[in-house]
N, C-alpha and C positions, 0 to 999 in steps of 0.2 A: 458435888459442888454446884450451887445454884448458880443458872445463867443471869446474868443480868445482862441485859443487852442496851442498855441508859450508857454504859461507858462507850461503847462502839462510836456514841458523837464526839466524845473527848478522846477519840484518838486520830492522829495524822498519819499523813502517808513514810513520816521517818517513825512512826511507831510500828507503823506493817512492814515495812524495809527490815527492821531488824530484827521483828518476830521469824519474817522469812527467811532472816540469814541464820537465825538458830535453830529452823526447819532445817537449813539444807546441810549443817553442820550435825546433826544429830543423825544423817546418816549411818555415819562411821563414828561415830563418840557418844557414849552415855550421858559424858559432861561436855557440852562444847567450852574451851577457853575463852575467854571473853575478848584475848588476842585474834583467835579466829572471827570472832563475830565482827569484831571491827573491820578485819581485813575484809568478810564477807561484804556486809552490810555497805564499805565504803562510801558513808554520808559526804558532800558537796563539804560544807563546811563543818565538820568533825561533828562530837557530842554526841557519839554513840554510848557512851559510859551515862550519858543524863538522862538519855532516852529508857537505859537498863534500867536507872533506875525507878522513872515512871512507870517501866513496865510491870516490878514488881511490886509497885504501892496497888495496882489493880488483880494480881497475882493473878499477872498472866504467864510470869516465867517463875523459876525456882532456881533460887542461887545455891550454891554448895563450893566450900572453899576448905572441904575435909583430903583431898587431894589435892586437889587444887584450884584455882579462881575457873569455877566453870558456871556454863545455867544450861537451864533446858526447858523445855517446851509443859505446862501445865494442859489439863483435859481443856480449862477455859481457854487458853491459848490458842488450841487447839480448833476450839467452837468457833473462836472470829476468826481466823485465818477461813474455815470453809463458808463461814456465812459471807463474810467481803466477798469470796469469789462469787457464790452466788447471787449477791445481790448484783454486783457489776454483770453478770450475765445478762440479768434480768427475770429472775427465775421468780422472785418474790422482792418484795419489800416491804413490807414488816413483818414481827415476830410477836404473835401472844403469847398466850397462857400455853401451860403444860396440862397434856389431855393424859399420858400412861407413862409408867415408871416402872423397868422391870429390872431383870439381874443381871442386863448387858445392854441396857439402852436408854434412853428417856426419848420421849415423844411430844414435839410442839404443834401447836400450830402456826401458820405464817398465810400470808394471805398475799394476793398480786394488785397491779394497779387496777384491774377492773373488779376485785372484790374477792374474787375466789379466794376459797378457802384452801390450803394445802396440809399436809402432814408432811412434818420433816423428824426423821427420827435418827439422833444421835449414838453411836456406838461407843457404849465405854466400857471396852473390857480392861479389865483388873482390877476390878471392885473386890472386895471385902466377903460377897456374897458369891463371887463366882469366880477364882483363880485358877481352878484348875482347865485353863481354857489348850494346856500342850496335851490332855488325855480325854479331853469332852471333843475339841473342835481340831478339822485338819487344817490351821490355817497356817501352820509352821512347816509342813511339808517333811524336806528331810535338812530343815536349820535348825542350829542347836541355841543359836543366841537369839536372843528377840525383844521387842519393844512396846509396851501396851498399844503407843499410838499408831505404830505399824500394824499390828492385829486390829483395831478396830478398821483401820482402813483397807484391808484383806475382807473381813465381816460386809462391809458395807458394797464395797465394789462385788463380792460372791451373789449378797440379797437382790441387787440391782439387776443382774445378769441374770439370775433365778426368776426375778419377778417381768422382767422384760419378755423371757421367752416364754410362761406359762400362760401369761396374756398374748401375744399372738398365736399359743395354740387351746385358746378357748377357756382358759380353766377362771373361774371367778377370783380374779384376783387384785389387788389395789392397781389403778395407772400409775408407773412407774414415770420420773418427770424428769430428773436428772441426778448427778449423785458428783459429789465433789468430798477426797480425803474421805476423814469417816461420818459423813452427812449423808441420806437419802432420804429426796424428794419426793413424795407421792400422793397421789389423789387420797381425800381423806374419805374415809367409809363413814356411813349414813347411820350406824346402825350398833349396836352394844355387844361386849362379848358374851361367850356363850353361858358363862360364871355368873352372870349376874343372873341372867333368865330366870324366873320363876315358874313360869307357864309358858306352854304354848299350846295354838290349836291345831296343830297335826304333829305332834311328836311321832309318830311313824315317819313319814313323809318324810319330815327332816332327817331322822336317824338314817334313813335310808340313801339319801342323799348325801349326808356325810362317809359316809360306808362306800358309797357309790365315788365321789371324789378319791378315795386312799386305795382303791381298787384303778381308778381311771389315772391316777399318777404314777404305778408300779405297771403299766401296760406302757406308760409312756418312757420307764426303765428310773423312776426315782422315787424315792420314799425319803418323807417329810421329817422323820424322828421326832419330832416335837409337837405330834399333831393332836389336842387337846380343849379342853372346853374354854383354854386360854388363849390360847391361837385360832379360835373361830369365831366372827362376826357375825351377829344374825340381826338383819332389822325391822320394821315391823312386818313389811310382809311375808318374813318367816326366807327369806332370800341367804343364803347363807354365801360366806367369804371369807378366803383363807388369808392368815396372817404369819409374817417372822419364818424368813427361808435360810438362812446361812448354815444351817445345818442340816441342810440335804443332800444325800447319799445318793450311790446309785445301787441299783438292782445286784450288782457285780459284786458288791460289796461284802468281805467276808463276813457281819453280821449281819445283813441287811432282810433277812429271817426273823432275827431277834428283832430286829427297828418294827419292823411292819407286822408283827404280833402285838408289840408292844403298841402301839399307833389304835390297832386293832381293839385291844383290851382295854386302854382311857376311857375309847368311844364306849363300849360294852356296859362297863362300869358305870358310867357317870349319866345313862341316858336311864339303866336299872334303878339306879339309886335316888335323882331328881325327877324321873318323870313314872314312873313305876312300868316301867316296860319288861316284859316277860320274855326271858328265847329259851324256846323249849327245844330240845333236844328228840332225832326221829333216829328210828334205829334202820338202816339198809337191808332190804331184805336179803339181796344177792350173799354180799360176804355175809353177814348176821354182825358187825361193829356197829358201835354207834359213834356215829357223826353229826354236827351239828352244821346245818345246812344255810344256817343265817349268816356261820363267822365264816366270812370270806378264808380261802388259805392260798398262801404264797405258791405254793407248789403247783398249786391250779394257775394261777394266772402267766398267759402268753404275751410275751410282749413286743406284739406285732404291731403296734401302733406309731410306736416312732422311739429317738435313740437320743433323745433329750442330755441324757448321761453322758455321752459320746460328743456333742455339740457343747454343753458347758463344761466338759471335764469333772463330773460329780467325782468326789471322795465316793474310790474302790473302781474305777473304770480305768483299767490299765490296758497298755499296748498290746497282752494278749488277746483282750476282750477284742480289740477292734483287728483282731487278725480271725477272730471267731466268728462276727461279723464277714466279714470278707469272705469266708470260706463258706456260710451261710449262703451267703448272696448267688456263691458260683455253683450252688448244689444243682441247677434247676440244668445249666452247663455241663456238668459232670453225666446226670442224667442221661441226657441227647445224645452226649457219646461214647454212654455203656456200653450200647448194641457194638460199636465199632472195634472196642477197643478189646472185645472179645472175641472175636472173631480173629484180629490182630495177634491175640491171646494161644488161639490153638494151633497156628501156623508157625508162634516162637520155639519149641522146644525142640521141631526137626532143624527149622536153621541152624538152632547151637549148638547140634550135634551136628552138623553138616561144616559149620565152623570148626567145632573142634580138632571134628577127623584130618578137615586140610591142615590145620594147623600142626597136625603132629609128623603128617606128612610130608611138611614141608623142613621138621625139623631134623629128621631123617636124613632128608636129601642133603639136609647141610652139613652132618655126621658123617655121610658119606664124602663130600668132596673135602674135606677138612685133609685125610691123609692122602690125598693125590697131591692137593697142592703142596704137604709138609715133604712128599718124595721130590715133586720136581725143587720144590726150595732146596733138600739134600743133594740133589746133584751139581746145581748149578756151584753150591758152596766148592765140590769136589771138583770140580774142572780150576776154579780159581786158584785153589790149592797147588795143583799138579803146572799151572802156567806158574805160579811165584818161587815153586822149587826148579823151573826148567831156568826161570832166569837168575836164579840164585847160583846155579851151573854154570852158564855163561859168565855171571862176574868174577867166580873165585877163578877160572880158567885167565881173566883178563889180570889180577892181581898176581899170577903167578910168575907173567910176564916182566913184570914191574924191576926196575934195581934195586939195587941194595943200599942206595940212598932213600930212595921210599921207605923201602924197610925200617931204616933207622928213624925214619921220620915217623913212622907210625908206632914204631917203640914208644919214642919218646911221647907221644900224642895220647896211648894208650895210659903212660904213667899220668899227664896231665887230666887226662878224663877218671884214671881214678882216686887221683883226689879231688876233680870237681864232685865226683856222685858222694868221694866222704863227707863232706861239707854240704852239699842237697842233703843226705841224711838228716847231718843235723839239726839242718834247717827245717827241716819238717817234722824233726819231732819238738821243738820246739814251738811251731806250727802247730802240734798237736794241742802240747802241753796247755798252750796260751789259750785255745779253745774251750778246755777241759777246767781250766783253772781261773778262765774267766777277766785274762788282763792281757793287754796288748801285745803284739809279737815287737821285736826289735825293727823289723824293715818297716813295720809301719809307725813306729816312734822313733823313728832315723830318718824317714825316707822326706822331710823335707829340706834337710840340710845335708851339704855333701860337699868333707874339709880333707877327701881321698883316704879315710882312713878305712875301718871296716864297712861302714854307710855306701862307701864307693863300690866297695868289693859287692855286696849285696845287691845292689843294684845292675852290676855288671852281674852278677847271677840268675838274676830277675829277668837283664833284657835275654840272656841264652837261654831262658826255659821258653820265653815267651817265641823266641824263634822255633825251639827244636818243636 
C-alpha cells in the first residue's frame, strides 16, 4: 500500500483518538467491536461512528461485519499512528520519496528542521512475498497466535537494539536515531548497494574486509544470516556498511554453522562471479588434507571479544549458555585452588575410614546396652506385679469379713452389671457395623434429643463408660 502522507493534514486529533483506541483494542481481538472503540476512544461530544467513517474513506482501518460489526488497524494505519509520534517528538518533519523496497520493509526518506536528511524504514511483514515469517524469523518466541502488526513491531524494536549496540562497539553501521511501533529512524548511508556495483578499484581490499566484518561479528558471538551483496553498502571510497539486522542469531545457536557458511558462501560467490576473483585452494602439509585457507571456518573462530548475544538476547542464547559463561569465567578460580584442594584430597579417605570405624563402633555399644536396659525394664514390670497380687490379698481377706447383706447386694449388683456389658455388647457391635457400613450409629442420631426413652438409656450408658 502506498504512503501518502498529503492526508496526515486532513486529519484531527479525534481522528488519532480513535485510531488509537483501535490500537489498544486489537490487543486482545482480531476484530475490535465498534461498541469497544467508542467506549475506548470516549469522544467529548460523541461521533465516534462519523469519525470510523472518515477513517475508512482514507483506508486507514478495515471494517468486517462477517462476525460481527468489528475494524482493525490497516499497515497505513499503522504508518501515521508511528509517524505522529514521531513527528510530535521532534525527530523529523517531513517525508519524501521512497529510496528501497524489499520483502519486509519499505525505506523513506524524511528530513529534520535543520535539513538533514534521515532514513526511516517501515516494517511490514505479511506480504505476499514473505509469510512465512513463524519458520524464517523468531519473533513469535513460544506464542502460537499472532499479528502482522505486532511482528513488525517485534522486527523493528530487535533491528534498533541490534544496530544500537554494534555501533557503540565499532562495527560500520547506520546511526540508529529512534524507533517508535514498526518505524526506525536512521542516519541515511552516503553510498549504493553492493548489487548495483560494477567495478571497483581494490576488489581484494574490499572482499577482505567484508570477510573480515562476518568473522569480527561471530568473535562478538552473532552471525548476521542475511549477510549479502543486498545488505552491504559501499560508497565511493570503496568504505563498506552493513545493513538489515532482525535476523541475527547468536553463536549458540543450533544452526548458527549453517548461517555463517552460508554468509560465508554469498560473499565467495558473488565477488567470484562480478569481479573475477580466484581462491585457490593449498594443501597442509602436516596432515596431507586440503584446506582452503582464505574461507574463514567457524570452528576456528574464538569468541573472546565480547557476548553481544548474551546482552541482546540473540535467537539461540539460552540460560545454559549463560551458566557456561559463568563457569568460564570461574576457571581462572578453580585453577588457584587445584593445588589446595588436593592436598585436601589425599588426607579424605583415612578420615572416612576413621569415620566409619567410630561409627560402627558406636553402633555396637548401642547393641550392647539395648538388652541391659530390656532386663532392668523386665524386673521393674515383675516387682509391680507381685505388689498388685499382694494387695489383691488384702482386699479379698477384707471382703470376707463383710455381711450377708453385702452379699446380697453384690448379687444383685453382679446381675445388673451383667446386663449392662449385654447391652455395651450390643452397642458396640453396632458401633462396629455403622463403621463398616458407613452410616451413623443410633447414640449419635439420638443423642440430641432426649424424651427418656432408649436415647436416655444410651446416654446414661455413655455417661458410665465415660466414668469407668
Amino acid at each position: 500500500m502506498k504512503l501518502d502522507v498529503d492526508v496526515l493534514r486532513y486529519l484531527s486529533k479525534d481522528d488519532f483518538r480513535v485510531l488509537t483506541a483501535v490500537e489498544m483494542g486489537m490487543r486482545n481481538h482480531e476484530l475490535v467491536p465498534s461498541e469497544l472503540v467508542v467506549r475506548i476512544a470516549s469522544l467529548k461530544h460523541g461521533g465516534t461512528y462519523k469519525v470510523l467513517k472518515n477513517l475508512l474513506k482514507y483506508k486507514l482501518l478495515h471494517h468486517d461485519s462477517s462476525k460481527y460489526d468489528g475494524f482493525r488497524l490497516t499497515y497505513l494505519g499503522y504508518d501515521f499512528l508511528a509517524i505522529k509520534t514521531l513527528v510530535n517528538r521532534g525527530v523529523f518533519v517531513a517525508v519524501g520519496r521512497q529510496i528501497g523496497v524489499g520483502k519486509e520493509s519499505d525505506i523513506f526518506e524524511v528530513a529534520k528542521e535543520d535539513g538533514t536528511v534521515l532514513a526511516m524504514k517501515l516494517h511490514r511483514l505479511g506480504r505476499t512475498s514473505f509469510r512465512a515469517v513463524k519458520s524464517k524469523r523468531d519473533y513469535l518466541g513460544h506464542r502460537n497466535n499472532y499479528n502482522w502488526l505486532y511482528l513488525s513491531r517485534l522486527a523493528a524494536l530487535k533491528e534498533f537494539a541490534f544496530m544500537k549496540a554494534l555501533e557503540e562497539h565499532g562495527f560500520p553501521v547506520p546511526n540508529a536515531v529512534d524507533c517508535n511501533r514498526h518505524c526506525v529512524v536512521m542516519s541515511l548511508v552516503q553510498g549504493y548497494p553492493l548489487v548495483q556495483v560494477k567495478q571497483l578499484q581494490n576488489p581484494d581490499i574490499v572482499f577482505e574486509t567484508i570477510i573480515g566484518l562476518v568473522v569480527h561479528l561471530a568473535e562478538h558471538g552473532l552471525i548476521h544470516c542475511d549477510f549479502n551483496e543486498f545488505n552491504i553498502m559501499i560508497d565511493d571510497d570503496e568504505k563498506v556498511t552493513m545493513i538489515d539486522f532482525p535476523q541475527m542469531v547468536s553463536v549458540s545457536h543450533r544452526n548458527a554453522q549453517m548461517y555463517f557458511d552460508r554468509d560465508v558462501e554469498c560473499i565467495f560467490k558473488f565477488f567470484s562471479k562480478r569481479f573475477n576473483l580466484s581462491f585457490q585452494e593449498h594443501t597442509d602439509e602436516i596432515d596431507g588434507d586440503t584446506e582452503e585457507y582464505d574461507r574463514p571456518c567457524f570452528s576456528s573462530i574464538e569468541k573472546c571479544t565480547g557476548f553481544l548475544d548474551k546482552e541482546l538476547s540473540a535467537s539461540g542464547f539460552t540460560g545454559k549458555d549463560q551458566d557456561e559463561i559463568e563457569k568460564f569465567i570461574e576457571e581462572g578460580i578453580e585453577k588457584d585452588t587445584g593445588s589446595e584442594d588436593e592436598g585436601m584430597a589425599d588426607e579424605g579417605p583415612n578420615s572416612d575410614e576413621f569415620d566409619e570405624t567410630n561409627i560402627k563402633e558406636f553402633d555396637s555399644l548401642q547393641l550392647l546396652e539395648q538388652p541391659e536396659r530390656v532386663n532392668c525394664d523386665e524386673k521393674g514390670k515383675a516387682e509391680e506385679r507381685q505388689q498388685f497380687c499382694e494387695a489383691g490379698q488384702s482386699s479379698g481377706r477384707e471382703t470376707q469379713d463383710t455381711s450377708d447383706k453385702e452379699e446380697e447386694a453384690n448379687e444383685t449388683g453382679n446381675e445388673d452389671d451383667a446386663e449392662l456389658m449385654h447391652r455395651l455388647n450390643k452397642q458396640r457391635r453396632r458401633a462396629v457395623a455403622a463403621v463398616h457400613g458407613r452410616r451413623k450409629t443410633l447414640t449419635s442420631r439420638n443423642s440430641y434429643k432426649d424424651k427418656g426413652g432408649k436415647s436416655s438409656h444410651n446416654s446414661k450408658i455413655q455417661k458410665q463408660l465415660s466414668g469407668w
